[in-house]
N, C-alpha and C positions, 0 to 999 in steps of 0.2 A: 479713606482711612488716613488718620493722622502719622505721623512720624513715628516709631518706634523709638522710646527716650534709650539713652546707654545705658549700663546697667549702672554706672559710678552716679548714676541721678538719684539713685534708691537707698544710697547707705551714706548722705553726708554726715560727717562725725560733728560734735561740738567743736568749741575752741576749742584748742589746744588738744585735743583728744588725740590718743592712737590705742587700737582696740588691739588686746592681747596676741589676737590673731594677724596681725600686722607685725609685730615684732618677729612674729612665727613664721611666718609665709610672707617674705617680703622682697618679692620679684621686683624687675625693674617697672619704676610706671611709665618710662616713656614709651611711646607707642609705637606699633611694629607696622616699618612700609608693606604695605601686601605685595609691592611690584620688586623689589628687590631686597626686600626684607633687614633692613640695616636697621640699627638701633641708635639710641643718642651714643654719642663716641664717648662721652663721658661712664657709659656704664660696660661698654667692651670689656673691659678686663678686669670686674671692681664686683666681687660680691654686693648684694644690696641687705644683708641681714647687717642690723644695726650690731655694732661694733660691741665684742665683748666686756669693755670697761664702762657700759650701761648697765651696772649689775643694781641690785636693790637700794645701794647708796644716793645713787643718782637717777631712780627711777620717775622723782617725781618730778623730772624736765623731762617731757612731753614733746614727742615733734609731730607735728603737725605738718599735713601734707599740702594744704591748700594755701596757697601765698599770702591770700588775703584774710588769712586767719592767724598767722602766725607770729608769735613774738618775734623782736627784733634780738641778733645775735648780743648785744651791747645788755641787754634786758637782763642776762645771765651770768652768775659769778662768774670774775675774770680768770678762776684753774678750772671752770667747767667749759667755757667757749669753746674751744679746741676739741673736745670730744662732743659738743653738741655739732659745729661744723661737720667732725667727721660722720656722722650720722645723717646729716642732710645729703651729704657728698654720697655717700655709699648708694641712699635712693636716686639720685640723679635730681633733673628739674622737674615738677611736676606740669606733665601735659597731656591731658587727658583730650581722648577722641571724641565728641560727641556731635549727637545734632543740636543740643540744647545749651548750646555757647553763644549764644545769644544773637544776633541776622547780621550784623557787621565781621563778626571773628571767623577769622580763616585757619583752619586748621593746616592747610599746606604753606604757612609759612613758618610751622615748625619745622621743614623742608630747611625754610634760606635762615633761622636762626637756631637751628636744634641744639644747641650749646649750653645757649644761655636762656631762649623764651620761656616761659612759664604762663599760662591763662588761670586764673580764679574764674572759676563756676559762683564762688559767693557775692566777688565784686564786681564781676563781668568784664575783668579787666588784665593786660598785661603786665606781670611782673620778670626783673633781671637777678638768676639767679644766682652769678657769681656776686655780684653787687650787695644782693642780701644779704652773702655769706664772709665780707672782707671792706665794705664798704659803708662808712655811717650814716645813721640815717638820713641828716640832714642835708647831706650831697645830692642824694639825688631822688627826693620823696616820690614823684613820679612813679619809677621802677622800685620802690624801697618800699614806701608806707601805701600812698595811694593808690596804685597801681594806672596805668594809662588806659583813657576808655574813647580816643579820638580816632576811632579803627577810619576815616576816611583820609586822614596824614599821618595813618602808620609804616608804610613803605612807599615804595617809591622814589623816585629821586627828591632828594631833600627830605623823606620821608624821617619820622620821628623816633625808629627804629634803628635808621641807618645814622642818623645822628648821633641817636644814644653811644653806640658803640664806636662811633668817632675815626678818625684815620690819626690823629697825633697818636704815638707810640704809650708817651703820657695823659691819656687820656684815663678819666675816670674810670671806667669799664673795662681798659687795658689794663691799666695797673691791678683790676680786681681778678683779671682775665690771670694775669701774671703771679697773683698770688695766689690764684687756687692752683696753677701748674707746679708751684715751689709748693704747698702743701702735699702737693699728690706726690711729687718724686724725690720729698727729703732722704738725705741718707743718715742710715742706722749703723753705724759703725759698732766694734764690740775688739776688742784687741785678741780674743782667743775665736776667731771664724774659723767655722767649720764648713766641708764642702755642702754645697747645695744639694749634693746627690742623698745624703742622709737623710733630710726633709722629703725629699719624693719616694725613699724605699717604704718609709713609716707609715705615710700615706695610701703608698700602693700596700702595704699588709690593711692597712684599716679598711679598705676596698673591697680587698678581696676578702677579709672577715663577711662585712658588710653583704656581700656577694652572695654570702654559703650562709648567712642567715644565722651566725655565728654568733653567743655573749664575748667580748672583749674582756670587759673588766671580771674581776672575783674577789674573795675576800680576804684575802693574804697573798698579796703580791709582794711582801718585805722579800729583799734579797737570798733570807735563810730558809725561806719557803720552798718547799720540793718541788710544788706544781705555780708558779706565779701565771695561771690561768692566758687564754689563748693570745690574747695581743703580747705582751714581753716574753711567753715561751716563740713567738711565731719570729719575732726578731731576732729571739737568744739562738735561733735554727739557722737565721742566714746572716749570723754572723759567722758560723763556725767553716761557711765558705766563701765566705766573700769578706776579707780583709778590710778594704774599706770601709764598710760599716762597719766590720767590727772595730776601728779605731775612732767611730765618732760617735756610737750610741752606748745609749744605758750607761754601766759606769766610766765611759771615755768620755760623756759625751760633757759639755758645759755645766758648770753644777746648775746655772739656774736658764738653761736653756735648752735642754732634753728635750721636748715636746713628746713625751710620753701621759700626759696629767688626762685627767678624766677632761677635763672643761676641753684640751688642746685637741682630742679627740672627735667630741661632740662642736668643736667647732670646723675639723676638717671635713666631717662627714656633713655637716650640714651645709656646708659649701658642694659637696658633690651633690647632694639634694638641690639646689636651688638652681645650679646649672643642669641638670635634667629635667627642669622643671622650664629652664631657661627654652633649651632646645626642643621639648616639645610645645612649647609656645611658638616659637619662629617655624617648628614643623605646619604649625595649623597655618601662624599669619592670620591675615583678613576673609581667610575662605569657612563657609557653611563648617558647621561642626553638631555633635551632639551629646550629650548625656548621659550615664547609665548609670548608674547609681541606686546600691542596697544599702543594707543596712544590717548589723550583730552585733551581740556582745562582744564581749572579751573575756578572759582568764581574770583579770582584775575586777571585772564586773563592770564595766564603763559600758556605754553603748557608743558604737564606730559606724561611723558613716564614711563607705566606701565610693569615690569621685573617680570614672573614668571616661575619658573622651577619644569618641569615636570621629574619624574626619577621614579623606582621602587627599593623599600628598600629592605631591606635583608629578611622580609616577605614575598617575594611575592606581596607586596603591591603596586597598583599605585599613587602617591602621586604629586599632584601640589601643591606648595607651594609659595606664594607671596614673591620674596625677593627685591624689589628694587623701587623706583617711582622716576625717574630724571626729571628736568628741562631740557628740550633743547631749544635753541632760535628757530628752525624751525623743519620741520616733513622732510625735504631731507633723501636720504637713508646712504648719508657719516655722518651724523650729530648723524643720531640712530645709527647708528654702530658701531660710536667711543663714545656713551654714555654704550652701551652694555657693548662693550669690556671692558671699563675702570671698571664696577664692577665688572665681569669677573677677570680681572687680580689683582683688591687689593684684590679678597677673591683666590687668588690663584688656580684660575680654568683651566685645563689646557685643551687647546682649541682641541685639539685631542680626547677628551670624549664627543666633541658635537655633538648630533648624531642627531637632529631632531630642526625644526624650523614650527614656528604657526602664522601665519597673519591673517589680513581681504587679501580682494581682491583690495586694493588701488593699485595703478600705482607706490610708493612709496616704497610698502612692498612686493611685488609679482612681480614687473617688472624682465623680463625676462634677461635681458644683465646688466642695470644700478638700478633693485630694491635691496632694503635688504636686500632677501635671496638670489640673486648673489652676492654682495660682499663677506656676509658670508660664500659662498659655494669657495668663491676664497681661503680661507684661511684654510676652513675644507671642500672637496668637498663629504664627507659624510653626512653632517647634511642635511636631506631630509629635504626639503618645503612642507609642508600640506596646502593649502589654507583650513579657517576652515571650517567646515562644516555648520555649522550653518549658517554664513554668506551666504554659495552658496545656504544654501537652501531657505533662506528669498530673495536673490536673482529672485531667481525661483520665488516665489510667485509672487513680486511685476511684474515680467517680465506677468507671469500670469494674472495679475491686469490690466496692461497695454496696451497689443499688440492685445488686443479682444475688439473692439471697445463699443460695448453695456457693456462691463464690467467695463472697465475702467470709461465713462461715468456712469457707477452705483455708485463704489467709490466716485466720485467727488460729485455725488448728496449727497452720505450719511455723507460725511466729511463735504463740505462746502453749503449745504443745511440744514440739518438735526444737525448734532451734533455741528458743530462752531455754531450754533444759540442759542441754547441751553446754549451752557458751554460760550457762549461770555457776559452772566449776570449771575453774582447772584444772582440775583430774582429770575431769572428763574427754577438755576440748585435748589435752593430752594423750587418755585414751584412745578417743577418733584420729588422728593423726597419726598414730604407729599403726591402728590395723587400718588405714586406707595406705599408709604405706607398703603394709606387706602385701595389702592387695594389687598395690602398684607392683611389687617385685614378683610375683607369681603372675600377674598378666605379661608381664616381659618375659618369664622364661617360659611363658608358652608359647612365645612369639605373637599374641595379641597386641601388645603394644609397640610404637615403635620408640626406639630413643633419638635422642639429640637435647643439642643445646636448647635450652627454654623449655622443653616439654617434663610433661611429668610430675607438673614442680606442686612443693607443699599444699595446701589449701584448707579453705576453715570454710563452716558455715555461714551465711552472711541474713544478716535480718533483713525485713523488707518494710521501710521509712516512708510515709506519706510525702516526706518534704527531700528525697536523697533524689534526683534524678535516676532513671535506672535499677533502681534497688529492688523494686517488684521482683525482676525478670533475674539480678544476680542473685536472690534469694533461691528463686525457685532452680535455678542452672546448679548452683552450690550444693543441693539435696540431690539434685539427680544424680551430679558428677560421685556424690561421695554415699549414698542408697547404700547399697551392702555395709559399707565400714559403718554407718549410724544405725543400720539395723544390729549389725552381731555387737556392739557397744549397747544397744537397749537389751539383747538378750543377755547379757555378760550382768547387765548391773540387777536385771529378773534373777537370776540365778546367785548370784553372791550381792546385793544388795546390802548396807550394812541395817537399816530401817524396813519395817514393812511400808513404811508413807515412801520407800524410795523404789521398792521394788513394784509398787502400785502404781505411781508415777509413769516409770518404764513400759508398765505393761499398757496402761491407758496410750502412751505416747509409740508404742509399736503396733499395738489396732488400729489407732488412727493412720500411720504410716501405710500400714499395707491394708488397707479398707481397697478395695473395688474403686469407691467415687471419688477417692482423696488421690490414689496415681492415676485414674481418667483427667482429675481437673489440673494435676501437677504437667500432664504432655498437653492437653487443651491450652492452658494460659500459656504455657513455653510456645507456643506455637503464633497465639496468638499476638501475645506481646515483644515475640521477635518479629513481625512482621510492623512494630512500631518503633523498632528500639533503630533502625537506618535512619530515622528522624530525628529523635534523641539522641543521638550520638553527633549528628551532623552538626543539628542546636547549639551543642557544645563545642564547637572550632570557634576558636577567635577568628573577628575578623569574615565573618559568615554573611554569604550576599543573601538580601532578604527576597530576592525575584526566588533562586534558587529552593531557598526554603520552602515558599507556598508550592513549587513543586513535586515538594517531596508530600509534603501535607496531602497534594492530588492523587501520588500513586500510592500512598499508605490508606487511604480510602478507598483505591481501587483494589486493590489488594483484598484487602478487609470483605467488599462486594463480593468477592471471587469465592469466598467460605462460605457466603450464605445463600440462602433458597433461592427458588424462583418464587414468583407470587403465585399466589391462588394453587398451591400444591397442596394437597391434603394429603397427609398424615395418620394411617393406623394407632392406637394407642397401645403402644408395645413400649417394651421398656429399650427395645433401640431408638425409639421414638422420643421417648421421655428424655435421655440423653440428649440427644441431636436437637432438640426444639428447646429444652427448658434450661439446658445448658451451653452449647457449644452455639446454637442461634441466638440466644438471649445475650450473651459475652459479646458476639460481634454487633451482634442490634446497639447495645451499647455504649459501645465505643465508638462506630459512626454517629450514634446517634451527638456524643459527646465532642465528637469530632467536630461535627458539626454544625456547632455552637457556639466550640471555642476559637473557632476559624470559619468562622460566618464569612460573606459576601459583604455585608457593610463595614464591618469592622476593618476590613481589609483591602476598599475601595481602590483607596492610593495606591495598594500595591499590584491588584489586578492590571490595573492603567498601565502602570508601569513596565508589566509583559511586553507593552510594543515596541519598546527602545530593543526589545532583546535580537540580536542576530537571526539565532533558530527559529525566530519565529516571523523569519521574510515572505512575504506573500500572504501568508493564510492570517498575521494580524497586525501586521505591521501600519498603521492609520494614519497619516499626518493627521487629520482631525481628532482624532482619538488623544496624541499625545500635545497638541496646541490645547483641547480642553484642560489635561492633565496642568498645564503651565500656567490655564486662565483660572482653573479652581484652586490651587493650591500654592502655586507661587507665583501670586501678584505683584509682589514686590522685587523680586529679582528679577526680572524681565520687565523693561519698559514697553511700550507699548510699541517703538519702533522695533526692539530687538522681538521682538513679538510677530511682525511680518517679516523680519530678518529670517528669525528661527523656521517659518516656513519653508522660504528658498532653500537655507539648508538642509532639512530633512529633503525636498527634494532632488537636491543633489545624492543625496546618503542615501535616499533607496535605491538610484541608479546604480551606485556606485556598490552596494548589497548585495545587486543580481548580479555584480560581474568579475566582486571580486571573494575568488576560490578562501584567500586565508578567512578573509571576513565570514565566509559561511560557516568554517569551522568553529565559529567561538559560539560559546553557549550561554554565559554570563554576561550581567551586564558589568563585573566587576574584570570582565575579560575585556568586554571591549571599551571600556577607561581605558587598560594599561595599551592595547591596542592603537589606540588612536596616539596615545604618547610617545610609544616606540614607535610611530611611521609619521612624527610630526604631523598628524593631522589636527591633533589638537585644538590648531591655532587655524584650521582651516574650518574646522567645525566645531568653531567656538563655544558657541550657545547650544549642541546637542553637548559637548563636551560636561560645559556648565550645570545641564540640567541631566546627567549621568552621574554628577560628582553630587547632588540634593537627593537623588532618588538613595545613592550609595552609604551615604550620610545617614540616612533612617536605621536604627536600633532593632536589628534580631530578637538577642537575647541577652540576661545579666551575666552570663557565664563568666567572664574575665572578672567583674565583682565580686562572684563567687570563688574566682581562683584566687582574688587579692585576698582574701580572708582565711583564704586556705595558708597563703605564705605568711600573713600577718600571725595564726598559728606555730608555723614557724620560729619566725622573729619572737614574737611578746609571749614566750614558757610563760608555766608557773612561778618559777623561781625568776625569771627578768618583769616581773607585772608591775613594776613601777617605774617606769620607762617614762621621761620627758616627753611630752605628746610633740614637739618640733624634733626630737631627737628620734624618737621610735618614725615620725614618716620620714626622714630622712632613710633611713636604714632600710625601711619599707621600700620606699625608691630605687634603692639601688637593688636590692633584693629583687624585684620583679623588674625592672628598665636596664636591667644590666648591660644590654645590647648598648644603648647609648652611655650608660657611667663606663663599660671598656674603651670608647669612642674620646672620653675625653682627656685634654690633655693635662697627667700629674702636674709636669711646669704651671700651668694655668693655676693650678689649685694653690700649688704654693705662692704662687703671684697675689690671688685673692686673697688668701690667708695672710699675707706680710702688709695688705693695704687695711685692714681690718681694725688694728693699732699698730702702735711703734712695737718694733720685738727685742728681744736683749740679744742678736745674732743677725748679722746680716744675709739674706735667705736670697 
């Protein structure tokens, strides 16, 4: 099998082109060392979103990422150079990783020039990017116009590299060397400087707005305004303790230097975006990663497509991390794929570390020939598809719900009988509330109940959702808890009714409540579907190891076994009979039957396999054959053929070492024994079981954490905020859900980026 191309093979731009989404999400592109993880020194402390003074006057200069595509600086009016350089500068040099850099180009000599080298994919050639950016063309067309394509006197001594950049002080490359260092640390003087600390408090309120999922702005923020909405009331708060801000903001602060402005806002917080975006890049580095990725509207009515990646850090750790929410105009499977790829390729991911992909079960995302994870599998036919689990299992249920005739029919009595009647006034869900209240306070003073903190508390009826996780079982929990208060609320509105169509209503909906079959099937299915819902619920942890899962899927089946018959039992025809067989056997027949289906044996090959890495399972399956196949069917590529007989020796070390060592026995996970082997330095001793711990760990559970993005995107984008700048709303998103690492960063850094961005009217 051939090479697997990078993913920067699949989206070259025209000339001069840069796609909307580039200006939006525009990480650094130099490429991240997997062994010590440093970056080009040029983008260290330097935002890479192009600079705010590219606004619509000047949008039609174009940068272009690729050397060998790109106009020359001299090309462009002489009051625009200076803001087209800085825009080059902000992205760094372009050096993209690939295999398909044509058989002479070394990518580890971005190593001994990472400053200034730059490679074209279009010319197949080396270009110098200070040179480009300070230097005319005619100096030196090599590194300028042509680009250098003599890769066998590229380095070297005498090499044509070490040349270029010269050792005279005044040398061409030096003096461009020299000019880009004076462009990057001119000084901005301003005669009224204010302290630096006032810029970092501003920032740190925009944060922690950001944080709590908070609107900023409002619609009268003039000075004579009562309420000037959350960001200027949150400063007007700590000025009134903290003296030094109060003598350098709002009306202290510079007339044309405040950095209170809508734009100064949307440019700090998208700086706190793009370094969280920064950091969980250098999180993953060059190792195995995966995908999970849904899909929903919005309150605006756009449709958002939800980007998170799943990987294991260098602890041992499993880690999903939200990095992305895009607009697409439809849900097709070429439309998410080319929205994927395109953040994929500006944070420089290279598509041969994709090792794993997470969907629901839509025809979109799971289609076998023309879904999602075919395509993707056309370009990396490693990244294994997980349909989620969660998904199949809520599947199950509802298929449960459904295909048992008196069940299904029970459902629909307690949905739209019973609970839409209820929660379709609020009178009523008002009603219900004060008499399960007093029924709460008369079971306390009979001493029935007990009190404390948490218990007791409010509660409403809850519908039950085909597409909610869980909501079957909180549906049915909801009617039991609160039974008496929705019964004497039906008999309340039978009796004073203000309608006969209402007092009809009630009495239909309180026969069916106390019917014989309708509270048999309400303790039947509670019973039933709590003995699925330690599944469901697990499903939903971030960060969920997927060995662990399929064993929950084995005792929730075994479970389910334990309620039903034996075989060949015969049955009287009685109406305990009729019960037992046509309902309470037919719900569990069901739901194994559904079980499994959606957690087959092929479906879930890889992950059987995978039981043998696990501890617990020393002795009775632990295979070195079993896990060498694992490595030859599934990861061919990441294993050589040597580290292939390598990998033997050490599994035979590691099962010796299994029987003898007591903590080893303890762990039960294989996401246990990752961090295990981390924290006793074995890591580096069992390298290759290490390696192929951290691919199996890498494989996608469930969408859950997608689901939670959408939950906070809810949050963030109300009704009233639904015109949100689609780079400005992920930014905020960002920080909303990654907050762990935006608390992590450092304010000073922010305002560092912020002051290289443009020239400012205050020295910062």
């Amino acid at each position: 099998m051939g090479k697997t191309p990078a993913i920067t093979e699949f989206f070259k731009r025209k000339n001069g082109e840069i796609s909307t989404n580039e200006a939006r999400r525009p990480l650094t592109n130099t490429p991240i060392d997997t062994e010590n993880n440093e970056t080009t020194p040029l983008d260290e402390s330097r935002s890479t979103k192009v600079m705010r003074s590219l606004k619509p006057s000047t949008n039609s200069y174009r940068v272009e990422r690729d050397p060998g595509k790109r106009e020359q600086i001299c090309q462009y009016p002489v009051g625009k150079q200076n803001e087209i350089r800085q825009a080059y500068i902000l992205k760094g040099p372009y050096q993209p990783v690939s295999d398909s850099h044509g058989r002479r180009f070394q990518a580890s000599w971005y190593d001994k020039f990472r400053s200034w080298l730059e490679y074209s994919p279009e010319k197949d050639a080396a270009f110098c990017f200070p040179c480009f950016l300070f230097n005319k063309p005619e100096s030196n067309k090599a590194f300028i116009i042509d680009g250098f394509k003599d890769w066998k006197h590229a380095t070297g001594k005498g090499g044509a590299f070490i040349v270029h950049v010269g050792t005279a002080p005044n040398s061409s490359h030096q003096n461009a060397e020299k000019q880009l260092q004076d462009f990057l640390h001119q000084e901005r003087h301003l005669a009224n400087i204010y302290a630096k600390q006032t810029p970092i408090d501003i920032a740190k309120n925009r944060l922690w707005l950001a944080m709590q999922g908070l609107a900023m702005r409002g619609r009268d923020e003039s000075e004579n305004s009562s309420n000037r909405e959350n960001f200027l009331e949150l400063i007007k708060h700590q000025t009134s303790f903290n003296k030094d801000v109060a003598n350098a903001v709002l009306n202290k602060a510079p007339r044309h230097a405040s950095y209170i402005s809508s734009d100064i806002q949307k440019e700090i917080l998208q700086i706190f975006g793009e370094k969280i975006k920064r950091t969980i890049r250098e999180e993953i580095g060059g190792y195995p990663f995966c995908i999970i990725v849904d899909e929903a509207g919005d309150v605006s009515g756009k449709q958002q497509m939800a980007i998170i990646l799943k990987f294991v850090n260098n602890l041992g750790l499993v880690n999903e991390r939200f990095f992305s929410i895009v607009h697409v105009d439809d849900t097709c499977a070429m439309t998410l794929k080319k929205g994927i790829f395109e953040v994929l390729s500006h944070c420089q991911f290279d598509l041969k570390n994709l090792r794993g992909q997470g969907y629901d079960g839509t025809s979109n995302m799971s289609g076998k020939w023309k879904g999602l994870q075919a395509l993707v599998n056309e370009q990396c036919p490693y990244a294994y598809f997980v349909h989620c689990f969660a998904h199949r299992l809520q599947l199950a249920l509802v298929a449960a719900a459904k295909d048992v005739i008196p069940i299904f029919q029970f459902f629909s009595k307690l949905s739209f009988v019973v609970v839409n009647y209820i929660l379709a006034s609020y009178k009523r869900v008002n009603e219900l509330q004060k008499a399960y209240s007093n029924e709460i306070k008369m079971l306390i003073e009979d001493g029935e109940l007990e009190t404390g903190i948490g218990l007791n508390q409010a509660s409403n009826l809850q519908r039950p959702g085909d597409t909610r996780w869980s909501s079957h079982l909180m549906s049915i929990s909801s009617l039991m808890k609160m039974f008496s208060a929705t019964c004497s609320i039906f008999h309340k509105l039978i009796d004073e009714g203000d309608t006969s169509v209402e007092r009809a209503q009630a009495t239909t909906a309180l026969d069916t409540m106390t019917s014989f079959e309708f509270i048999f099937l309400l303790h039947l299915m509670k019973k039933v579907l709590e003995l699925s819902n330690l599944l469901s619920q697990a499903l939903q942890r971030k960060s969920q190891d997927i060995i662990n899962s399929l064993h929950l899927v084995e005792t929730t089946r075994t479970l389910l076994l334990k309620g039903g018959r034996a075989r060949r039992q015969h049955d009287q025809n009685t109406v305990e009979v009729h019960y037992r067989r046509n309902l309470f056997y037919a719900a569990i027949d069901v739901q194994l039957q559904e079980l499994r289906y959606r957690f087959n044996e092929k479906s879930v090959e890889l992950l059987t396999l995978s039981c043998a890495l696990e501890p617990r399972s020393s002795g009775q399956y632990f295979k070195i054959d079993d896990i060498c196949n694992l490595v030859n069917k599934f990861y061919p590529e990441d294993f050589t053929d040597v580290e292939k007989e390598e990998l033997k020796v050490q599994l035979c070390h590691y099962e010796v070492e299994l029987s003898r060592h007591e903590d080893l026995k303890k762990l039960s996970t294989i996401s246990e024994l990752s961090q295990w082997l981390v924290n006793t330095g074995k890591h580096n001793m069992y390298a290759l079981i290490f390696r192929l711990t951290r691919l199996l760990l890498t494989l996608s559970v469930s969408t859950a954490s997608a689901k939670r993005a959408f939950s906070a995107r809810n949050v963030v984008k109300t009704t009233k905020r639904n015109k949100m700048e689609a780079d400005f709303f992920e930014s905020c998103l960002l920080i909303n859900i990654e907050r762990e690492i935006a608390k992590n960063i450092s304010t000073s850094s922010i305002i560092d980026t912020f002051k290289d961005l443009k020239e400012r009217r205050a020295l910062l």
